[in-house]
C-alpha positions in Angstrom: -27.4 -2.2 25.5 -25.5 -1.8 28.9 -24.1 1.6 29.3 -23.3 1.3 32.5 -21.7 -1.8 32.8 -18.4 -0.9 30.7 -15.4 0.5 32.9 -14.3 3.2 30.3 -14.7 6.8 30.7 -16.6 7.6 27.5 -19.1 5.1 28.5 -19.8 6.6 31.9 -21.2 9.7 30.0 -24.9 9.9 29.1 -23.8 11.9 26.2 -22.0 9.0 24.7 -24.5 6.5 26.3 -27.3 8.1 23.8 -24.6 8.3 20.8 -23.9 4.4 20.5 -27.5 4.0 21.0 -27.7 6.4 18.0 -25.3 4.2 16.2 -26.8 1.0 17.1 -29.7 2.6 14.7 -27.7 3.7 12.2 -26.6 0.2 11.4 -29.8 -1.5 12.1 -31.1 1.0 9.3 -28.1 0.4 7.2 -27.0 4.1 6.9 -23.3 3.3 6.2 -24.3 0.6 4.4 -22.5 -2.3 6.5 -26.0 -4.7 8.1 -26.2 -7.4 7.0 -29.1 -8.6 4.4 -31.2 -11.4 6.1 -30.3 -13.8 4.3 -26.5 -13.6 5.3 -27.7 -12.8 9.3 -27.1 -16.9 9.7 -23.6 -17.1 8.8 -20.6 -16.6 10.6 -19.2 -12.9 9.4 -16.4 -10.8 9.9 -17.2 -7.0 9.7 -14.2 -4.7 8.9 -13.3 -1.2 8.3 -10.6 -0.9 6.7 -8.1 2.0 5.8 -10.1 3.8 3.0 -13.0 3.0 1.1 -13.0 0.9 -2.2 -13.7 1.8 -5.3 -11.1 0.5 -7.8 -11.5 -3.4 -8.0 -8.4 -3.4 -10.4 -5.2 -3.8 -8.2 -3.2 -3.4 -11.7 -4.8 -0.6 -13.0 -4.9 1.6 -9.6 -1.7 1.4 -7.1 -4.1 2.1 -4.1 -3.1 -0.3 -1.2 -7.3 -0.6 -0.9 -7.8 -1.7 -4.2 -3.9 -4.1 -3.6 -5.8 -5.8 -0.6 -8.8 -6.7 -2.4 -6.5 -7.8 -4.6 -5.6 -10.5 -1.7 -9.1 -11.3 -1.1 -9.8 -13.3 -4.8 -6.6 -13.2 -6.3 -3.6 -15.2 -6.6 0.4 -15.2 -7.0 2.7 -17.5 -9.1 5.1 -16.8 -5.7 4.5 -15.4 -2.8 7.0 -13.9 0.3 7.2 -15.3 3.5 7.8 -13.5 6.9 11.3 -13.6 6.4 11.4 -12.4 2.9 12.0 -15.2 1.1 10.0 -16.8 -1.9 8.0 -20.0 -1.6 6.0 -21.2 -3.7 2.3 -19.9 -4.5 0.5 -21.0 -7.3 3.3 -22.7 -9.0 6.4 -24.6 -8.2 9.7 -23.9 -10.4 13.2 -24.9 -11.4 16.4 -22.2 -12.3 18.6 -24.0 -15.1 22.4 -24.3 -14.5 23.0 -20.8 -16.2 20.7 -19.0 -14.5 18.6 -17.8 -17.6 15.9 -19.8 -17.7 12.8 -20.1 -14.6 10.2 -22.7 -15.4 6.8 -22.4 -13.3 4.5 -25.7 -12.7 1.1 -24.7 -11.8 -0.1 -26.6 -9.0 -3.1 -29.0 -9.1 -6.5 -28.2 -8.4 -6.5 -24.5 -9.4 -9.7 -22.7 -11.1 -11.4 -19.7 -11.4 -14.4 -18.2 -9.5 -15.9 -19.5 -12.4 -15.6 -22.9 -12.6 -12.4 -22.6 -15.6 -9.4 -24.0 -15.0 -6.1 -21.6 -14.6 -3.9 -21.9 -17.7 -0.7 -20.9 -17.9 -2.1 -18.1 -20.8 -3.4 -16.8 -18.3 -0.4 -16.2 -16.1 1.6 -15.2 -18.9 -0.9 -12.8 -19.9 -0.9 -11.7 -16.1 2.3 -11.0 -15.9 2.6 -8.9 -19.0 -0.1 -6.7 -18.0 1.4 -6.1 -14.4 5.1 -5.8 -15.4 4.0 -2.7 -17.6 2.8 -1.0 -13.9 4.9 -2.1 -11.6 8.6 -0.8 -11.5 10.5 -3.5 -10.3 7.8 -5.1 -13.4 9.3 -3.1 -15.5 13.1 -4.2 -14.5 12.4 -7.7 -15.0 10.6 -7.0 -18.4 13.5 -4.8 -19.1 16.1 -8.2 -18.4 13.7 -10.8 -20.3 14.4 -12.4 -23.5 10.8 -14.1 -23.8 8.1 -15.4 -21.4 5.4 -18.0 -23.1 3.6 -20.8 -21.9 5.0 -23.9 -23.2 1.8 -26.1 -22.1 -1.1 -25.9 -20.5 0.6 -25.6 -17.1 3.8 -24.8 -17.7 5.3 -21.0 -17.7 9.2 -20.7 -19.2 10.7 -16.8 -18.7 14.2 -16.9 -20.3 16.8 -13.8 -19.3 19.2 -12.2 -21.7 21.5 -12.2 -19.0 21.3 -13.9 -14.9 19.8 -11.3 -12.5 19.2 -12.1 -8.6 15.5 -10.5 -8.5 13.3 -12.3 -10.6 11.6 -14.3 -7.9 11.5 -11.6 -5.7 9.8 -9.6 -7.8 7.1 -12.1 -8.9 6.6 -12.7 -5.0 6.1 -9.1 -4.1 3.9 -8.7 -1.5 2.4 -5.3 -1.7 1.7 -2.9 -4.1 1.6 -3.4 -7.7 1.1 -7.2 -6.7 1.9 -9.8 -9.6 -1.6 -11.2 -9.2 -2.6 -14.2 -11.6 -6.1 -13.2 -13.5 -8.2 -14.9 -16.2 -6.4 -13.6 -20.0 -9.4 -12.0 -20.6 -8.7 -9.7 -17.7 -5.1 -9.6 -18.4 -5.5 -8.6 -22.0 -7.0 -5.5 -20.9 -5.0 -2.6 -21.1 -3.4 -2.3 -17.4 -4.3 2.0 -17.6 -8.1 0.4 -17.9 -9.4 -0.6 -14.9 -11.3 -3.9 -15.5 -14.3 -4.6 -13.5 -14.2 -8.4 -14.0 -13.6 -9.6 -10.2 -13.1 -13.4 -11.0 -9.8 -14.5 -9.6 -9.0 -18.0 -8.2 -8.2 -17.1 -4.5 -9.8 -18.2 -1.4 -12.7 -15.7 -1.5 -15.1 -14.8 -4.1 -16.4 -10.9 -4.7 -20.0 -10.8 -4.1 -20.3 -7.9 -6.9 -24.3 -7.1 -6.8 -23.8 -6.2 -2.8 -20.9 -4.1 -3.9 -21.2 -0.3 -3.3 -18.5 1.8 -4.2 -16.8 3.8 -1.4 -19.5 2.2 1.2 -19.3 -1.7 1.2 -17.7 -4.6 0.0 -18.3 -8.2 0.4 -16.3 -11.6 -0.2 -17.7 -15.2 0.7 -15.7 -18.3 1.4 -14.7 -19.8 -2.4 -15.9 -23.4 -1.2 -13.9 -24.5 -4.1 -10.5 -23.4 -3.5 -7.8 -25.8 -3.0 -5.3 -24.2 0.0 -1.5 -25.4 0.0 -0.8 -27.5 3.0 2.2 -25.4 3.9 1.4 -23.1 7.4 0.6 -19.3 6.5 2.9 -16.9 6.6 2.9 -12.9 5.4 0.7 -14.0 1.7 2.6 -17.7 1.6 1.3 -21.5 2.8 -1.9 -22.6 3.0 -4.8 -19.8 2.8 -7.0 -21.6 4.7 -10.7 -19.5 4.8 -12.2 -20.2 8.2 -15.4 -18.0 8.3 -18.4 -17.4 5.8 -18.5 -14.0 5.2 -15.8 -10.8 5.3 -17.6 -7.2 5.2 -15.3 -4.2 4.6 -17.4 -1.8 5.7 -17.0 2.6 5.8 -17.8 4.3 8.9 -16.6 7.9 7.7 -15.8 9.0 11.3 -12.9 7.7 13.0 -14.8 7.9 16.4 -17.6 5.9 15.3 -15.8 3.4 14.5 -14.0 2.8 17.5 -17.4 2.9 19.4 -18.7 0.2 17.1 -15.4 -1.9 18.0 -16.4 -1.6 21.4 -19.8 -2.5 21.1 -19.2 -5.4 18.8 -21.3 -4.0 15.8 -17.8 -4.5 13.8 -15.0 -6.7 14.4 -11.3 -5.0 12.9 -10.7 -1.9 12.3 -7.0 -1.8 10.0 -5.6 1.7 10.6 -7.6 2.8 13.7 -6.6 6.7 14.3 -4.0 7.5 16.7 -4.7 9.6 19.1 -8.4 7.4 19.6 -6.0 4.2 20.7 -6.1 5.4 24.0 -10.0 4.3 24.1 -9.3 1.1 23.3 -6.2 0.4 25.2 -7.2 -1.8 28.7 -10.1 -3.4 27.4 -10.0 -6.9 27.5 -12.2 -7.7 24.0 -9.5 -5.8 22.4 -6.6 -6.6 20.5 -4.3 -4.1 19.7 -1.1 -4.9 17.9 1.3 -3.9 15.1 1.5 -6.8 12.4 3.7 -5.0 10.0 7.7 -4.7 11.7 8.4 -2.4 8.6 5.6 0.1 9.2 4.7 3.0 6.7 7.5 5.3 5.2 6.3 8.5 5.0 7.2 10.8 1.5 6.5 14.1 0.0 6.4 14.1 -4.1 6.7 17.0 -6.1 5.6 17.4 -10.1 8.9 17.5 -12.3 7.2 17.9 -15.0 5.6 21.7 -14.6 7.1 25.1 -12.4 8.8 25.8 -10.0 9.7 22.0 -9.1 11.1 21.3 -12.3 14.1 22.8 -11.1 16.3 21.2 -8.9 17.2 23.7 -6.8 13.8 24.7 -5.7 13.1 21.6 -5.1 16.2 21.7 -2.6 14.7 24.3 -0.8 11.5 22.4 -0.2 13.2 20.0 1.2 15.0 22.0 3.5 12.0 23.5 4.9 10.9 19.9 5.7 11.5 18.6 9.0 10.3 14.8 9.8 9.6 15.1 13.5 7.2 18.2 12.6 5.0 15.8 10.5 5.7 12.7 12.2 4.0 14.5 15.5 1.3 15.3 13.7 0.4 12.1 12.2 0.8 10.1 15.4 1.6 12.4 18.7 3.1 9.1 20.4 6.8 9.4 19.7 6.8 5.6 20.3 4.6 5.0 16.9 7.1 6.8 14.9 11.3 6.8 14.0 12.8 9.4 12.7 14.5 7.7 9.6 16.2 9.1 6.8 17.2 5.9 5.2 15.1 5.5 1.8 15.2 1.6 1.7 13.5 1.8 5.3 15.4 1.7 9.3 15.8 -1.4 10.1 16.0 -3.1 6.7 19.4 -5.0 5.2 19.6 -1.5 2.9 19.4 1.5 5.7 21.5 4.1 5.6 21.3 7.6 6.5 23.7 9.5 3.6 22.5 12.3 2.4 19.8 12.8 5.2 21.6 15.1 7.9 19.7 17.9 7.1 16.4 16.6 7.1 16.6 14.1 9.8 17.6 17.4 11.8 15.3 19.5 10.4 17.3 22.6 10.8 17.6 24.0 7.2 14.7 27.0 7.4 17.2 29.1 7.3 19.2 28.2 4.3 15.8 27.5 2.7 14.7 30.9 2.8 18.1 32.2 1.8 17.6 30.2 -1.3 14.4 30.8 -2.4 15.1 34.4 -2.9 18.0 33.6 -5.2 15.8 31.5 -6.7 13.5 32.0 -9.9 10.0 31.2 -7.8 7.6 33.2 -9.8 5.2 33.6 -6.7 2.1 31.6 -8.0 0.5 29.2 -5.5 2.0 25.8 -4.9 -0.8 23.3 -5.2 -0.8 20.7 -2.5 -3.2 17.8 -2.7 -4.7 17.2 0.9 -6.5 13.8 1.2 -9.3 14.0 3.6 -10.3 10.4 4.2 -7.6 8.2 5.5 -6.2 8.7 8.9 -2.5 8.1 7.6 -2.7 10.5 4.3 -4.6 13.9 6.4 -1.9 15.4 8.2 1.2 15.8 5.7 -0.8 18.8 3.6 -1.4 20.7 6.7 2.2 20.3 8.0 3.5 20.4 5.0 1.9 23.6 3.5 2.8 25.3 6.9 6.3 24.7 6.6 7.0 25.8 3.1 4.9 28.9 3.8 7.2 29.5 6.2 10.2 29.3 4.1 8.5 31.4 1.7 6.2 29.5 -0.8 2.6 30.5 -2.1 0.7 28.2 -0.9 -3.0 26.3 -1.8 -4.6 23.0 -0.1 -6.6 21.0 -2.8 -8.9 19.1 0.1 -10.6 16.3 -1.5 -11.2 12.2 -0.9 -8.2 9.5 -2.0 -10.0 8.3 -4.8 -10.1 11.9 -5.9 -6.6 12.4 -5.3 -5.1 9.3 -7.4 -6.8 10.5 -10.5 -6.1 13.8 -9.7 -2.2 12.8 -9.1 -2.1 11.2 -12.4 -2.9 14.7 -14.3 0.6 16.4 -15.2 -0.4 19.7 -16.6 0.8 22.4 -14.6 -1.2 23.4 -11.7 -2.6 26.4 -13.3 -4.6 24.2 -15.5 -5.9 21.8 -12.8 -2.4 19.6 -11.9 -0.5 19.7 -9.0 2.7 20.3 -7.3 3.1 17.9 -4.1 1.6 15.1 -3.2 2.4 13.4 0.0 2.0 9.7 0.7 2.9 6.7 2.6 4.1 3.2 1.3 4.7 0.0 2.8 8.2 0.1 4.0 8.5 -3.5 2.0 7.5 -1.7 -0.8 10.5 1.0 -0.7 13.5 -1.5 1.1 14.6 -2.0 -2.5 15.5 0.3 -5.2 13.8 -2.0 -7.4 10.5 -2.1 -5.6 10.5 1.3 -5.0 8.2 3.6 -6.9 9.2 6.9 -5.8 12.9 5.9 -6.8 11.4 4.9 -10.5 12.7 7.7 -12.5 11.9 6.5 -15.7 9.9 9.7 -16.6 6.4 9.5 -17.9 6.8 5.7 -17.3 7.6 6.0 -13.6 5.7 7.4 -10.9 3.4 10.4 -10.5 5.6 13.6 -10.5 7.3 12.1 -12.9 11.2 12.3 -11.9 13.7 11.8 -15.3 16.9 10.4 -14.1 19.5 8.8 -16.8 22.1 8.5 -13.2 19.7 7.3 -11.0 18.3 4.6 -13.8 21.6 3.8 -14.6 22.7 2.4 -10.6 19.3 0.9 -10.2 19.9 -1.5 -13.5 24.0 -2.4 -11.5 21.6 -2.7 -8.5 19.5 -5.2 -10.2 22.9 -7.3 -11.8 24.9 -7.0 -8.6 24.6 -10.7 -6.4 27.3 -9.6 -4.1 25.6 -8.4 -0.6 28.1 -5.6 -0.1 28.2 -4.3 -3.7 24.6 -4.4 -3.0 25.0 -2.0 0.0 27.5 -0.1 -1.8 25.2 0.9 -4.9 22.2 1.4 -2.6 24.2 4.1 -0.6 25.3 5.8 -3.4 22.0 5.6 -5.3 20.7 7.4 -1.9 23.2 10.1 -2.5 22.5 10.6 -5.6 18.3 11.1 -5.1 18.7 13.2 -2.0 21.2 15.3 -4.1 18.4 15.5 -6.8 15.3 15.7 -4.2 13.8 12.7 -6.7 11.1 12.6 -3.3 11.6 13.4 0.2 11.3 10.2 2.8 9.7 11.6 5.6 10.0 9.0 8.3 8.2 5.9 9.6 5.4 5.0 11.3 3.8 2.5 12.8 0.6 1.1 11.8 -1.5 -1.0 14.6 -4.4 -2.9 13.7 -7.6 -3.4 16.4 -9.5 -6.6 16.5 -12.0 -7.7 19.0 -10.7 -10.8 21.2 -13.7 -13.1 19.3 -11.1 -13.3 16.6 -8.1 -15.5 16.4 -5.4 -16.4 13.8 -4.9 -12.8 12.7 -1.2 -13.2 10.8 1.0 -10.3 10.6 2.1 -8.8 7.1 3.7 -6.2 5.0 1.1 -3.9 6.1 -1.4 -6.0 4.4 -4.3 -7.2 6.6 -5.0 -11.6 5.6 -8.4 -12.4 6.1 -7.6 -16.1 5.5 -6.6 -18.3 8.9 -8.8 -16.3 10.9 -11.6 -17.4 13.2 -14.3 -16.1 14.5 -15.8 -17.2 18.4 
C-alpha cells in the first residue's frame, strides 16, 4: 500500500496512513464480515455497502427499502416501470379488453425458479394476493377487483367491477411494497410473516449459508435466467447479469467506508454520507452521481392512535414548530443536495403543488405554535421520538426534530436505537407509556409518494394503513375519485385538494427533498439510474 502516492489531503497524514493500513487488516481478518471465502477469491465480484444492513429477506412482509432491494436482486415483476414512468412488460405480456375490465397477463417463455420449477401463473396470482394486502395502492386495486385467477398454466385474467386508469401502474411499481412474483408456497404465507424462503426467479440467486444478518449478504449470477432482449431501463428490459458475485457488505462507520472506496477494498457505496463527499470529489477512480431525479422526500409521522397526537390540533402545533430548511441543513449542509418542497406528491413531479404548505415551507410558525400549545390539553408527559442510529439519511430528523418541538414547548425523549429496531418498534401502537411511540420520521422514494395511491403516509385507512395509523373517511374518500378520475386535470384538481385536506389534518408532515448520490469506483461501468433503487444487473466490472 502507497500512502504517499494519492494527492488527497487525508492521505498525506501518517495518522490516516496507519488507519487504512488498519483497515486493510480488518478485512483481510474478516472483521466486518465482507472478505471473501477462497473459494470465491477467483471470480469477478462486486463489493457494496449499501444504505443499511439486511436483515428482513421478505420485501412483502417488511417495507424497508433494504429488504425492497434484495427484493431486486432474486425477484421478479409481472410489469415493471421504465425511466419515463411508463409500464413495459416484465415477466408477462398482456391485453386490456374493449371495456376496460378485464387485463390478461401471458407469462413469457423460459421463466423458472432458483430451483429448477417452472413459474406458474398460481404462483403470480398467489403473489399478488399476498402483496396487495401490504401495499396501499395494493389495496386500491384489490379494493376495484371483481376476481383474479389463473385460467392456465400461464395465463393470469384480473377482471374490474368498474374501468380504473392505475392497474398497471400499480403492478409496475418500482419501489416499495414491490409486486414481486414468488413461488405459492411463499405467497401463501401470511404477508405479516416474514418468510425466509429466498427462491425467486430473477437474475441472481441468494447464497443463504454465507448470509449473516445485519453484516453480509451475497448473490451469484442465476446462470439460468433468461433476460428480455429489450435495453434496461429503471427495473424494465433485459436484466442482463455481467459479473459473478455481488457482496453487500456493513462497514458501520461512514468514514471507513469511504477509505475503503478509495483504496479499492469495496467498490459502491449507495448513500455515502454527505458532508464525507468532499473526500471523494476530484478523484479520478471515482464516480459520483445522482441516479434517482426524484430523490428522497423527507416526513415526520406521528401515532394517532395514543396522546397527545390523537388530536388534531396538537398535531397542528407540531407542525408549526417544524421548519424544513432546519432539518434539511442538517441532513445534507450542501443547500444544492436539498429543495425546500412542500408539495406531498414530490417537486418536480406531474402532481406538485404547494397548497396548504406556506407555513412550513417558511418555517415561521414558532410563535403561533407556542401560543397554541398552552390552549391546548398537552398533559406534559414526554413525547417519544424514535431516533435511528444506523443510516446516514434516517440520523438527523430526531435530533432536529426533538429540538424544535422542545422549543415550542413539548416534553421531549429520543428512543436511540438501529433501523431494524425501529420498524418493529414503529409497528407497536400502545401508547408510549407502555413501550409505543409518538413520531417517527422517515424518508421515501419520491416515486413512492408522486401518487396518492402509492403513497403510504397518505393511506389513511386506519389500522390497515401505515404506522401511526391516520383514520380519514375524507381523505379515503378523494383518493378512491383519484383512482376513477382518467382526465389529467381532474387528476390535478383532486390531488390539490386531497393536499389541502391532509395538511389541514397534519395526516404526516412532508419535510422536503433530498438528493441521494451514489459512489462507484471508475472499474465499474453500466450503473443505470433508478427510483432510488440501486440495479446490480448491466453492470461491469474492469
Amino acid at each position: 500500500m502507497d500512502c504517499s502516492s494519492r494527492g488527497d489531503v487525508i492521505a498525506r497524514s501518517l495518522f490516516e496512513c496507519l488507519g487504512r493500513f488498519a483497515l486493510l487488516l480488518v478485512i483481510l481478518c474478516g472483521s466486518y464480515g465482507y472478505a471473501l471465502p477462497a473459494a470465491a477469491q477467483s471470480t469477478k465480484a462486486v463489493r457494496v455497502v449499501m444504505h443499511a444492513p439486511l436483515r428482513v429477506t421478505d420485501p412483502v412482509a417488511s417495507g424497508a427499502y433494504i429488504s425492497r432491494d434484495h427484493g431486486y436482486m432474486i425477484y421478479d415483476t409481472l410489469v415493471a416501470l421504465d425511466e419515463n414512468m411508463e409500464p413495459r412488460p416484465q415477466m408477462a405480456d398482456w391485453t386490456i379488453s374493449d371495456d376496460r375490465l378485464t387485463y390478461t397477463f401471458k407469462l413469457r417463455d423460459g421463466l423458472a425458479w432458483h430451483d429448477g420449477e417452472p413459474v406458474t401463473a398460481e404462483d403470480c396470482v398467489a403473489s399478488l394476493k399476498r402483496w396487495w394486502q401490504r401495499d396501499t395502492m395494493g389495496q386500491v386495486l384489490a379494493s376495484y377487483t371483481s376476481s383474479l385467477e389463473a385460467t392456465d398454466a400461464r395465463t393470469i385474467t384480473l377482471k374490474l367491477k368498474r374501468p380504473v386508469g392505475f392497474v398497471l401502474d400499480a403492478l409496475g411499481k418500482p419501489s416499495s411494497y414491490v409486486p414481486f412474483m414468488m413461488p405459492r408456497r411463499v405467497a401463501d404465507t401470511p404477508p405479516t410473516q416474514p418468510s425466509t424462503d429466498t427462491i425467486g426467479s430473477g437474475p441472481f440467486r441468494f447464497v443463504k449459508e454465507e448470509f449473516r444478518p445485519g453484516v453480509r449478504a451475497v448473490y451469484v449470477r442465476n446462470d439460468k435466467y433468461v433476460p428480455r432482449t429489450e435495453k434496461p431501463s429503471w427495473a424494465s428490459g433485459g436484466k442482463v447479469v455481467k459479473v459473478d458475485r455481488v457482496e453487500w457488505v456493513v462497514i458501520p462507520d461512514a468514514q471507513t467506508a469511504i477509505n475503503a472506496l478509495l483504496n479499492g477494498e469495496i467498490d459502491y457505496i449507495d448513500e455515502p454520507q454527505y458532508d464525507l463527499l468532499k473526500i471523494l470529489e476530484g478523484e479520478k477512480n471515482i464516480v459520483i452521481k445522482n441516479n434517482n431525479r426524484f430523490g428522497l422526500q423527507v416526513m415526520a409521522r406521528m401515532n394517532f392512535l395514543v396522546p397527545p397526537f390523537n388530536d388534531e390540533k396538537i398535531r397542528r402545533v407540531a407542525m408549526l414548530a417544524f421548519k424544513q430548511e432546519n432539518f434539511l441543513a442538517a441532513m445534507v449542509g450542501d443547500p444544492s443536495g436539498y429543495t425546500i418542497c412542500g408539495a406531498m406528491f414530490v417537486c418536480g413531479a406531474p402532481l406538485a403543488t404547494d397548497v396548504g404548505s406556506e407555513t412550513l415551507i417558511r418555517g415561521n410558525g414558532m410563535a403561533e405554535a407556542r401560543r397554541l400549545l398552552k390552549e391546548a390539553n398537552y398533559d406534559g408527559k414526554p413525547i417519544r421520538i424514535v431516533q435511528v442510529t444506523d443510516v446516514n439519511t434516517q440520523k438527523a430528523q430526531p435530533v432536529v426534530g426533538a429540538q424544535l418541538l422542545r422549543q415550542a414547548g413539548f416534553n421531549v425523549e429520543l428512543l436511540p436505537m438501529d433501523w431494524q429496531t425501529a420498524l418493529a418498534l414503529r409497528s407497536n401502537p400502545k401508547t408510549a407509556q407502555d413501550g409505543g411511540w409518538n413520531i417517527f420520521f422517515s424518508a421515501f422514494a419520491g416515486v413512492d409518494v408522486s401518487n396518492p395511491l402509492s403513497s403510504l403516509p397518505l393511506n389513511a385507512s386506519g389500522m390497515n394503513g401505515y404506522p401511526g395509523w391516520a383514520e380519514d373517511a375524507d381523505i379515503q374518500a378523494l383518493r378512491g375519485r383519484f383512482a376513477e378520475a382518467e382526465d389529467v386535470s381532474e387528476r390535478k384538481r383532486l390531488a390539490a385538494e386531497l393536499q389541502k385536506l391532509a395538511y389541514e389534518r397534519v395526516i404526516y408532515v412532508p419535510l422536503g427533498q433530498i438528493a441521494t448520490p451514489a459512489a462507484w469506483s471508475s472499474k465499474l461501468t453500466g450503473v443505470l439510474d433508478g427510483p432510488t433503487v440501486p440495479y446490480f444487473w448491466n453492470l461491469e466490472k474492469q
